[in-house]
C-alpha atoms as an extended CHARMM CRD file, in Angstrom:
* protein
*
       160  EXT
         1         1  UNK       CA           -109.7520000000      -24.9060000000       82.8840000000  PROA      1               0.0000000000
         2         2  UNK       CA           -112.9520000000      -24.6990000000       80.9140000000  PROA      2               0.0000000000
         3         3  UNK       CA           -116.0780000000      -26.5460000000       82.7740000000  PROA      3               0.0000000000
         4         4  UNK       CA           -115.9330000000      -30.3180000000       82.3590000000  PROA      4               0.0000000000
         5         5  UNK       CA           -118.9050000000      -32.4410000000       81.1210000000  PROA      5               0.0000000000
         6         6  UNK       CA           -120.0500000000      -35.8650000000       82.5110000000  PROA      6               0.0000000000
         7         7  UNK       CA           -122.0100000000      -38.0500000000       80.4790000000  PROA      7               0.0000000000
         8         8  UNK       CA           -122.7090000000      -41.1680000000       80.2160000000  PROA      8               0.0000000000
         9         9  UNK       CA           -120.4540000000      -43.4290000000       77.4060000000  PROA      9               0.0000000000
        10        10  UNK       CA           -122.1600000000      -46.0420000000       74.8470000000  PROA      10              0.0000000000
        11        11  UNK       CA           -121.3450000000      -48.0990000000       72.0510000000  PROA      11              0.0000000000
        12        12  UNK       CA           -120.8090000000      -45.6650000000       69.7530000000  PROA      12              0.0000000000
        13        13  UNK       CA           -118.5120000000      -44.1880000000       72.0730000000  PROA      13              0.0000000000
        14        14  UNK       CA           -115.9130000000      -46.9650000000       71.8810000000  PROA      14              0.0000000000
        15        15  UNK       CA           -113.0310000000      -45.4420000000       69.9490000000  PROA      15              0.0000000000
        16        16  UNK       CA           -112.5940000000      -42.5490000000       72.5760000000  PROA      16              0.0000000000
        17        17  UNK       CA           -112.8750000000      -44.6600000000       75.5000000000  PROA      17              0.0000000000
        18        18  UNK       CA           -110.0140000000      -47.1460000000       73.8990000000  PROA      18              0.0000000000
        19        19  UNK       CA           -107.7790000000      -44.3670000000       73.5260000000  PROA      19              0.0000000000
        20        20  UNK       CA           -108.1960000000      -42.9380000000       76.6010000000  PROA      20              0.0000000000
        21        21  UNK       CA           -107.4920000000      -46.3360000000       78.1580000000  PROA      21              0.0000000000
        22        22  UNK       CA           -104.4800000000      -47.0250000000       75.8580000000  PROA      22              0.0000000000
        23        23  UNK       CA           -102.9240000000      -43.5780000000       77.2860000000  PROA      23              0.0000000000
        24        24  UNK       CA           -104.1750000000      -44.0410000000       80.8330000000  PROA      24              0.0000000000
        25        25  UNK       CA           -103.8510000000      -47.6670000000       82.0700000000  PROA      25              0.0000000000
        26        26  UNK       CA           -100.6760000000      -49.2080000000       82.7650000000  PROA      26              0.0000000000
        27        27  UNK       CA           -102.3310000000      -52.4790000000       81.7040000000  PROA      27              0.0000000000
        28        28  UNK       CA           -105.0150000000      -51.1510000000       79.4660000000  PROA      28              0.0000000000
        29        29  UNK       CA           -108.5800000000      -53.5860000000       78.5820000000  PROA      29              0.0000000000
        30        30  UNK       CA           -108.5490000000      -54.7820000000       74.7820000000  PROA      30              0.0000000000
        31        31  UNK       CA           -111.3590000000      -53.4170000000       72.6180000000  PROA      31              0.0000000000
        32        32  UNK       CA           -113.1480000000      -56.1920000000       72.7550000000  PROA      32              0.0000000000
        33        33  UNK       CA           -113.7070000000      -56.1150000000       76.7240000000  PROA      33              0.0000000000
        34        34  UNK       CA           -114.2200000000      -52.1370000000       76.4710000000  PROA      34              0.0000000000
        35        35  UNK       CA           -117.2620000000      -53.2550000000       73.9280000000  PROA      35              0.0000000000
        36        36  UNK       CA           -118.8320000000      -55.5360000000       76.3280000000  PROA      36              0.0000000000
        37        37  UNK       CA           -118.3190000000      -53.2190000000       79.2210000000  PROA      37              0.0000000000
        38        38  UNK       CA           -120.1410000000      -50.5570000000       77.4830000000  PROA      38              0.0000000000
        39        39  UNK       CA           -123.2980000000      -52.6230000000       75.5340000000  PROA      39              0.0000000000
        40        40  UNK       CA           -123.7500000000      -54.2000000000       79.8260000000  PROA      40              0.0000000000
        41        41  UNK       CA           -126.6960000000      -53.2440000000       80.9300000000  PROA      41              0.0000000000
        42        42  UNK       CA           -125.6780000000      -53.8510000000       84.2690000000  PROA      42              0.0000000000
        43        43  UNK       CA           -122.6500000000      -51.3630000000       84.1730000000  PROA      43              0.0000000000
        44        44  UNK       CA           -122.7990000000      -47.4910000000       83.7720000000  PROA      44              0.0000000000
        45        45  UNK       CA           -119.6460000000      -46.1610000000       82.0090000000  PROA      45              0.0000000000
        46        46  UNK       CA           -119.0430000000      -42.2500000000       82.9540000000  PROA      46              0.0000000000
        47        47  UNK       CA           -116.8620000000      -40.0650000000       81.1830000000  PROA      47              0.0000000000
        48        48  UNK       CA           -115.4740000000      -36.7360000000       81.5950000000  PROA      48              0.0000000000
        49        49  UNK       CA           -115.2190000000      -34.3500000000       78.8700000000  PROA      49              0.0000000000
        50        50  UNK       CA           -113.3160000000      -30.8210000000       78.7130000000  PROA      50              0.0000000000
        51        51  UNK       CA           -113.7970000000      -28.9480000000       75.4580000000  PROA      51              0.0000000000
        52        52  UNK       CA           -115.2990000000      -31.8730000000       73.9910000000  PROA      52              0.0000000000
        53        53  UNK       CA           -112.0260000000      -34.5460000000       74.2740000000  PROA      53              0.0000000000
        54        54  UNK       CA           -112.7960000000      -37.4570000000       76.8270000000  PROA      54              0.0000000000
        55        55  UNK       CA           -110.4340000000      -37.0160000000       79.6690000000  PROA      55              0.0000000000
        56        56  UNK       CA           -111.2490000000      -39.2800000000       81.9450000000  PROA      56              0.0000000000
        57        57  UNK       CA           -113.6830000000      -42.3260000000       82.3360000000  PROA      57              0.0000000000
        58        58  UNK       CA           -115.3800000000      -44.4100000000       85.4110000000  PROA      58              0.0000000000
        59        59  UNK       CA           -116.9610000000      -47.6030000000       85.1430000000  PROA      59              0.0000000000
        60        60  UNK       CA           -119.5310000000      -48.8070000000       88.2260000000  PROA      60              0.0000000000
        61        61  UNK       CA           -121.2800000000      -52.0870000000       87.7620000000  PROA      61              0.0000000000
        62        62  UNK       CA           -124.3600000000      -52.8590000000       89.5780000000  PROA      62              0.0000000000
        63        63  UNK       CA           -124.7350000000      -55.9910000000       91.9920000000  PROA      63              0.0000000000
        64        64  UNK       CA           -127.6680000000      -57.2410000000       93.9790000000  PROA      64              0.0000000000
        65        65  UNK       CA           -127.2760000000      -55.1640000000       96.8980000000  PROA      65              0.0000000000
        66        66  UNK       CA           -124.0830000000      -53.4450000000       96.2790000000  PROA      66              0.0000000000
        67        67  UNK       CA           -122.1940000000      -51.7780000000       93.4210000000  PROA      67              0.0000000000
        68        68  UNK       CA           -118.4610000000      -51.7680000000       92.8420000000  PROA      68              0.0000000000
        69        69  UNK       CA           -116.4120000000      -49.2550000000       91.1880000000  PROA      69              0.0000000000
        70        70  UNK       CA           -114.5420000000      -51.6100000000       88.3890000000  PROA      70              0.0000000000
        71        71  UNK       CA           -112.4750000000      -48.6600000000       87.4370000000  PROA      71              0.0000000000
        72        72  UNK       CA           -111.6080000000      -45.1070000000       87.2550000000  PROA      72              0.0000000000
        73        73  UNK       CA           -109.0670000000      -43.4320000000       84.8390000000  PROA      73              0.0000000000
        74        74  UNK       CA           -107.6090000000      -40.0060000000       83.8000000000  PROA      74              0.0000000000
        75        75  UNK       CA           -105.4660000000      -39.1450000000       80.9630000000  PROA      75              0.0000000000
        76        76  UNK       CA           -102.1030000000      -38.2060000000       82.2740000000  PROA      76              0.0000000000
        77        77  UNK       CA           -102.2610000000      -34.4630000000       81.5020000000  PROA      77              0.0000000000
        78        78  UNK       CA           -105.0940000000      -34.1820000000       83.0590000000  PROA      78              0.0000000000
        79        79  UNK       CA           -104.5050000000      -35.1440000000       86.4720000000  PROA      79              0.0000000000
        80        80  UNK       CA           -104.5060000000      -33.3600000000       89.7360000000  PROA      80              0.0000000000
        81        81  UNK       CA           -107.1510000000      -31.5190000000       88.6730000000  PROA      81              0.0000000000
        82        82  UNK       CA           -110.1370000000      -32.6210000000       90.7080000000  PROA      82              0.0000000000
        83        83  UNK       CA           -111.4240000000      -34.6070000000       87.6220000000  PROA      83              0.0000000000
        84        84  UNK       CA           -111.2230000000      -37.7220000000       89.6780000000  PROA      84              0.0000000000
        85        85  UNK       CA           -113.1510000000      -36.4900000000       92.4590000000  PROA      85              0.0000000000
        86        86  UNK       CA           -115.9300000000      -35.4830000000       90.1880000000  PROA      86              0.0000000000
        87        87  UNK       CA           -116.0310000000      -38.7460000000       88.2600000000  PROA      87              0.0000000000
        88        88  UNK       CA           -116.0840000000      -40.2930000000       91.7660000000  PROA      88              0.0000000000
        89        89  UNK       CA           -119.0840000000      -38.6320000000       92.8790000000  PROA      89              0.0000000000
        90        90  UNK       CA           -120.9140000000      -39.4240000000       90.0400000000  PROA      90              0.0000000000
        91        91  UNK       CA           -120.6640000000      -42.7750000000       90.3780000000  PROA      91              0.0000000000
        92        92  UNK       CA           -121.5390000000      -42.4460000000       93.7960000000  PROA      92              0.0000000000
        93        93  UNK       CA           -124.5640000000      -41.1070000000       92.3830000000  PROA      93              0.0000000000
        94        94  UNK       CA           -125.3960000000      -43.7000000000       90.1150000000  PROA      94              0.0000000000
        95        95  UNK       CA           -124.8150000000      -46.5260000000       93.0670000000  PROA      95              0.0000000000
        96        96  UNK       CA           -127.5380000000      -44.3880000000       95.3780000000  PROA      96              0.0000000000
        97        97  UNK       CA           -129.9720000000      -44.2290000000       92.3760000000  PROA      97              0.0000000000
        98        98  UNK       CA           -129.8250000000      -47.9060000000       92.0050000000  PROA      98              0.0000000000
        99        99  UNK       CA           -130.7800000000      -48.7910000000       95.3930000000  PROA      99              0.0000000000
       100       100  UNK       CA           -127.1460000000      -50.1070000000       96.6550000000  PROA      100             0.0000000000
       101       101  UNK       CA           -126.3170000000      -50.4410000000      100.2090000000  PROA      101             0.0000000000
       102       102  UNK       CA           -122.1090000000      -49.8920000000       99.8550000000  PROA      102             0.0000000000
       103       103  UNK       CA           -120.0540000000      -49.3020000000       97.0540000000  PROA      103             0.0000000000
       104       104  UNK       CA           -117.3250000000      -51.6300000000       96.8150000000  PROA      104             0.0000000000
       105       105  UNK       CA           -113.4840000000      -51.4410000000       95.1190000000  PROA      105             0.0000000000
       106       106  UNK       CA           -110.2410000000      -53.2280000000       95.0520000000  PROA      106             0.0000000000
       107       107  UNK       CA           -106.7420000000      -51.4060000000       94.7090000000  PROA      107             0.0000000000
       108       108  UNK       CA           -103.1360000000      -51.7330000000       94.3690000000  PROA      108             0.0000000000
       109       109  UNK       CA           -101.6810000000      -51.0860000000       97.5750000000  PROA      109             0.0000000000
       110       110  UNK       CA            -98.9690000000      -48.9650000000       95.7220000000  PROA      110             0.0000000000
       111       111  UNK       CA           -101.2850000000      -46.6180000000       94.1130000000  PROA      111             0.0000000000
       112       112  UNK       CA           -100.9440000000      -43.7690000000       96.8650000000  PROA      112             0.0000000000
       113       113  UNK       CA           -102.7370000000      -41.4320000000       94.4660000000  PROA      113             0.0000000000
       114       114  UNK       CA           -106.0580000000      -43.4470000000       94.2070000000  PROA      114             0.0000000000
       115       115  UNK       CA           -105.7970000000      -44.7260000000       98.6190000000  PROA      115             0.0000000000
       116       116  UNK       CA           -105.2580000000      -40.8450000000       99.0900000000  PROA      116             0.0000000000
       117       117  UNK       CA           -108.5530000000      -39.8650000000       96.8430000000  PROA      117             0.0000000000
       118       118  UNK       CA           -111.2030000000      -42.3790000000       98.3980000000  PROA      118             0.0000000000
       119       119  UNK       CA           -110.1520000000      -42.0390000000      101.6630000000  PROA      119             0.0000000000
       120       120  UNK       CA           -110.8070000000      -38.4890000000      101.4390000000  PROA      120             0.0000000000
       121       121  UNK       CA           -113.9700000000      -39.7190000000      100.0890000000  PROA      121             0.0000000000
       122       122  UNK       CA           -115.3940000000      -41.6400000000      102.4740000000  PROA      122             0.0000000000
       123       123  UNK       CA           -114.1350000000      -45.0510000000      101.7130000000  PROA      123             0.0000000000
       124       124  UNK       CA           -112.7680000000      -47.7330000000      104.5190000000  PROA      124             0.0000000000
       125       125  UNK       CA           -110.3710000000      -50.7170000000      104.2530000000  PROA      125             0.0000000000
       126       126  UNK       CA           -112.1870000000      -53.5420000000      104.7460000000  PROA      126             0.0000000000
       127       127  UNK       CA           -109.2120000000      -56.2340000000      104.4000000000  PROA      127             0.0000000000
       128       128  UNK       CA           -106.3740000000      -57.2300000000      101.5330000000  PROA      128             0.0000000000
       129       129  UNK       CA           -105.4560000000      -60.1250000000       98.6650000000  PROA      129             0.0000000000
       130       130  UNK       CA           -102.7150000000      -60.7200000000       99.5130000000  PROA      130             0.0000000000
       131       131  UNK       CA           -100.0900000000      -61.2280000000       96.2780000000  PROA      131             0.0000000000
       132       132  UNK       CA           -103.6510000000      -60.2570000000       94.1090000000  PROA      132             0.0000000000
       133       133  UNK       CA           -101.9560000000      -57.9540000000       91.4580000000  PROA      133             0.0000000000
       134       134  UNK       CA            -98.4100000000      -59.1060000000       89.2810000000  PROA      134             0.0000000000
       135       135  UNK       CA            -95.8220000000      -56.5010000000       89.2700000000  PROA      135             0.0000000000
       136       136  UNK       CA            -96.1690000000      -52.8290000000       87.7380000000  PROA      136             0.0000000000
       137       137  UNK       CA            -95.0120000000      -53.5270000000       83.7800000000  PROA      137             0.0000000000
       138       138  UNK       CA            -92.4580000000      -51.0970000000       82.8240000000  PROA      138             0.0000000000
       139       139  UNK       CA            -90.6460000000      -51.4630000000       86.4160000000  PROA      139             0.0000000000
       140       140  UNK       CA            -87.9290000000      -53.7060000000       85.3250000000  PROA      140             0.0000000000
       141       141  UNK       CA            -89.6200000000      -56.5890000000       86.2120000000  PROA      141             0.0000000000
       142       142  UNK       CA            -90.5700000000      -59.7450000000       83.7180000000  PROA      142             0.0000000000
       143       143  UNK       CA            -93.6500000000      -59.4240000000       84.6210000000  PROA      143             0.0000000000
       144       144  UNK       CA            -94.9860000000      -63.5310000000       86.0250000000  PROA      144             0.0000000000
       145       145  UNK       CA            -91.6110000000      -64.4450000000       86.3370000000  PROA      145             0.0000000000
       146       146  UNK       CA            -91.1020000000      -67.0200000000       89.2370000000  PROA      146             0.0000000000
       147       147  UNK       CA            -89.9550000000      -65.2610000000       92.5700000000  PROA      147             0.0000000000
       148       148  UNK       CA            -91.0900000000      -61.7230000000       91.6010000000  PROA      148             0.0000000000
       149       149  UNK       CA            -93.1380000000      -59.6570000000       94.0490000000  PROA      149             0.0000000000
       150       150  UNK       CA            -96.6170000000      -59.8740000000       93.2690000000  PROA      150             0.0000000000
       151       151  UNK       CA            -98.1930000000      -56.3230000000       94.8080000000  PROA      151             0.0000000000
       152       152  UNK       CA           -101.5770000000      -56.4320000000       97.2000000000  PROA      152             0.0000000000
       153       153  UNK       CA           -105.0430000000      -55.5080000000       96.6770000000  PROA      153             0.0000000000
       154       154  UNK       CA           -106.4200000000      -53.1030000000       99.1490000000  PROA      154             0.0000000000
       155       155  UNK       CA           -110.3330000000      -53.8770000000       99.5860000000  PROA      155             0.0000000000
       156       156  UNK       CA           -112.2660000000      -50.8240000000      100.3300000000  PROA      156             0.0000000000
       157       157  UNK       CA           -116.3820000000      -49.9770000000      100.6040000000  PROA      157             0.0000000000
       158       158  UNK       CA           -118.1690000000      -47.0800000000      101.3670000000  PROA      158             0.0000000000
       159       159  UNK       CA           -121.8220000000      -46.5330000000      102.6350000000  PROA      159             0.0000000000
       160       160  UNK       CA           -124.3120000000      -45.3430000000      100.5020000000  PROA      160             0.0000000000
């Protein structure tokens, strides 16, 4: 695999980033939040670039003593390829260089793939919401419906 590139994403960037979250996300953002993710000033949007197509994306959003890892993404091709690690360290990076004291996420507790890649990287359960997330579209499953199983959010933080 050639070397990937990290950058940071902007404005102008906006097209890419919606199509990589239209192929990535099971429940992607709309354009319109993608724009006010990237023109906030308190949010750093990282992407991951291999032979110039954006691959992956990370977006860490700054808080008064903490920051929190709002999400992380790669394209389906492109998993399993230690591009998630990298964006991962990067925005630990950009939580140290702002001062934080913990960097803070939330989870589906189904997602084995991301519990398995920030446990590896440092990160701690620190409790649950219980019934936080509606069911997985796609699964079968009106998704809302009355009586369906809503899924839990795993809270997690790691020292900076």
């Amino acid at each position: 695999m050639p070397d990937p590139r990290l950058r940071s994403l902007g404005p102008a960037d906006l097209a890419i980033l919606d199509a990589l979250e239209q192929a990535s996300q099971a429940q992607p953002g709309s354009r319109r939040q993608l724009a006010e993710v990237l023109a906030d000033a308190r949010r750093v949007v990282l992407g991951i670039e291999v032979e110039g197509r954006l691959v992956g994306q990370a977006v860490v959003a700054r808080q008064p003593f903490d920051a929190e890892l709002e999400s992380i993404a790669v394209s389906p091709g492109w998993r399993r390829r230690g591009l998630a690690h990298r964006l991962l360290e990067a925005v630990i990076e950009q939580a140290r260089a702002w001062g934080g004291e913990r960097l803070l996420l939330e989870v589906r507790a189904g997602n084995v793939a991301a519990l398995t890649l920030y446990r590896r990287a440092g990160w701690h359960e620190d409790g649950r919401r219980r019934g936080y997330y509606p069911p997985w579209p796609g699964e079968g499953r009106a998704e809302g419906r009355r009586g369906e199983e809503r899924e839990d959010a795993v809270l997690m933080s790691r020292r900076l």
